[in-house]
C-alpha positions as CSV (number, residue, x, y, z in Angstrom):
1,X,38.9,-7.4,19.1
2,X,38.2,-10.4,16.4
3,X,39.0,-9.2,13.1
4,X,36.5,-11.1,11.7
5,X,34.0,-9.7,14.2
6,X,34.9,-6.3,13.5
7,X,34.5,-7.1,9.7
8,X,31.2,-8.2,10.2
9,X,29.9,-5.3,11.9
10,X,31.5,-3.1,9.2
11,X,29.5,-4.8,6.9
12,X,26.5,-4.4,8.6
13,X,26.7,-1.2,9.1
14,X,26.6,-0.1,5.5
15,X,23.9,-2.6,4.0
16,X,21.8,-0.9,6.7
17,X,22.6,2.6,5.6
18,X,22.2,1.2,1.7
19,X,19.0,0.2,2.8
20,X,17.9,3.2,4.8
21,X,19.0,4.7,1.8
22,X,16.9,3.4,-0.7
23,X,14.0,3.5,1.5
24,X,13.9,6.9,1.7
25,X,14.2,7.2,-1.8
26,X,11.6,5.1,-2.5
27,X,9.6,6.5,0.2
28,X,10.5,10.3,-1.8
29,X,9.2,9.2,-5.1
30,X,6.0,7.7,-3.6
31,X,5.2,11.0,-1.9
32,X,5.9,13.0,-5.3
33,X,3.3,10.8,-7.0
34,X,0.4,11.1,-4.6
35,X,1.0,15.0,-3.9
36,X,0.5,15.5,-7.7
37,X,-2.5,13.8,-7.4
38,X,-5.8,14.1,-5.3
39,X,-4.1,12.4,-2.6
40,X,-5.7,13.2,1.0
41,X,-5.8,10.1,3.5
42,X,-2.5,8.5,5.0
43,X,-0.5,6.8,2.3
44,X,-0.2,3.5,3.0
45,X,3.1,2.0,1.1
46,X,4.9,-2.2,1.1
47,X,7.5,-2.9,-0.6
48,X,8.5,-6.1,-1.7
49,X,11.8,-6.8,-4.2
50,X,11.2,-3.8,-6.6
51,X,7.8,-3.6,-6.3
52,X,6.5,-0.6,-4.5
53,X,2.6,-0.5,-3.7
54,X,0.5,2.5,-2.7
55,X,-2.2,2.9,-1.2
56,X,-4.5,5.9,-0.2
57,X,-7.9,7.3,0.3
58,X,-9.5,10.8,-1.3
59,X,-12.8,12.5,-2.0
60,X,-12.3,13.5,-5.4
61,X,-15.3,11.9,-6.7
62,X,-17.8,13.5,-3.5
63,X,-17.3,10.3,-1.4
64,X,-14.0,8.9,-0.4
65,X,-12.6,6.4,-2.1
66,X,-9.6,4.1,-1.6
67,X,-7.2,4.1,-4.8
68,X,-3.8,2.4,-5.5
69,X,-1.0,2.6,-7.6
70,X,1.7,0.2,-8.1
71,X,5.4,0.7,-9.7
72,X,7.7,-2.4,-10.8
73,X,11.2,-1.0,-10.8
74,X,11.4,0.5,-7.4
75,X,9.4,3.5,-7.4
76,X,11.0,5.0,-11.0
77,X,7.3,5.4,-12.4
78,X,4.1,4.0,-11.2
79,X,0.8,2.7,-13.0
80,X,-2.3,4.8,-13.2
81,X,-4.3,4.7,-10.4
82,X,-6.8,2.3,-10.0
83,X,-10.3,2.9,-7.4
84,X,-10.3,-0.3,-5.6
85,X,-13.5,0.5,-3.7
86,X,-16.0,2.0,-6.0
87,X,-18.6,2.6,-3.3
88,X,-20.8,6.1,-3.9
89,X,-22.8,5.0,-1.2
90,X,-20.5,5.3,1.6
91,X,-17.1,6.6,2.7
92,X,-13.8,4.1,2.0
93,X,-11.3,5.3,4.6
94,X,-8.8,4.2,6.6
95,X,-6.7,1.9,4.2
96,X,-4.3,-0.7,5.2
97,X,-1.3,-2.2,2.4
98,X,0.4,-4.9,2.3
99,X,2.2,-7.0,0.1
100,X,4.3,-10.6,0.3
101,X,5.4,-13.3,-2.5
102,X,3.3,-12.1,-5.0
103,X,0.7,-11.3,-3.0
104,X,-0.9,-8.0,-1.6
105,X,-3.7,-7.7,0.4
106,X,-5.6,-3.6,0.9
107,X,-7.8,-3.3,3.7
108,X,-10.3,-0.7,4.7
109,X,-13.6,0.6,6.2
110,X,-16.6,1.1,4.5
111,X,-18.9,3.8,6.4
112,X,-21.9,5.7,6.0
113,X,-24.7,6.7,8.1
114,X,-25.9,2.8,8.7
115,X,-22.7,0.8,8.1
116,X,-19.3,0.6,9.2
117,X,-17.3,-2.5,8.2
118,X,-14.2,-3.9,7.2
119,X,-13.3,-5.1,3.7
120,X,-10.5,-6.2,1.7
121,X,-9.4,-7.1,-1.7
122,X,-6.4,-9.9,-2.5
123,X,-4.4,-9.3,-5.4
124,X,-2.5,-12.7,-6.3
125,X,-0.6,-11.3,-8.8
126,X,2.2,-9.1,-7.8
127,X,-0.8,-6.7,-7.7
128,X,-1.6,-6.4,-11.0
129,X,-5.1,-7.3,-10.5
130,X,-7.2,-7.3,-7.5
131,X,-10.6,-10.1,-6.6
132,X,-13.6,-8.4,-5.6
133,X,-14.1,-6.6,-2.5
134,X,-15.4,-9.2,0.7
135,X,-16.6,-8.2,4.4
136,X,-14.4,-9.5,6.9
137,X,-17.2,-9.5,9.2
138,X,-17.1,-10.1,13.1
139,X,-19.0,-12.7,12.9
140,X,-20.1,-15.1,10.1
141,X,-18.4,-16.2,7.1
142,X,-15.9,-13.8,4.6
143,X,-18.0,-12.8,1.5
């Protein structure tokens, strides 16, 4: 067999465990922050460079709410969290995380007993900050 081949797939081998690795590490310290806390729906997490963003859903406050936290050195310690949907009027379930370039988008239902849509909110950046909530609506314009 080609040395060089065989080097190659040496290599390979252990980045992917290094990153399986740290994945699962990051993966560990996101679940130890939202079982301390009045986690209940799925936690959504994306990862981008060191930045880890979570996502989840709870009925803490009598409704459920979607609320996110966000840590910028690879899960070591996380921000408090922040209620992106602040809706007493209906349910926000089913959340949705992702995150790109700066960029991360958390999506979600609103529902109640006449309403049951979609919405987001864009953070542009690196999640610090998030616009306000907009229906992505089946039909019609974003707003």
């Amino acid at each position: 067999m080609n040395k060089k081949l065989v080097l190659v797939v040496i290599v390979m081998i252990t980045l992917g465990t290094a990153i399986i690795a740290a994945t699962t590490t990051i993966q560990q310290q996101v679940d130890a922050v939202t079982s301390k806390r009045d986690f209940q729906g799925g936690t959504q997490t994306s990862i981008f460079e060191n930045d880890v963003y979570v996502a989840w859903w709870t009925n803490k406050t009598g409704n459920d709410e979607v609320m996110y936290r966000l840590s910028s050195d690879a899960g070591k310690t996380f921000t408090d969290k922040v209620n992106l949907s602040n809706t007493p009027n209906s349910d926000s379930v089913d959340v949705e995380i992702s995150a790109d370039e700066g960029r991360v988008a958390v999506s979600w239902w609103e529902r109640n007993q006449t309403v049951n849509e979609p919405v987001i909110r864009i953070s542009n950046d690196n999640g610090k900050t998030f616009g306000p909530v907009l229906k992505l609506a089946s039909d019609g314009p974003i707003g």
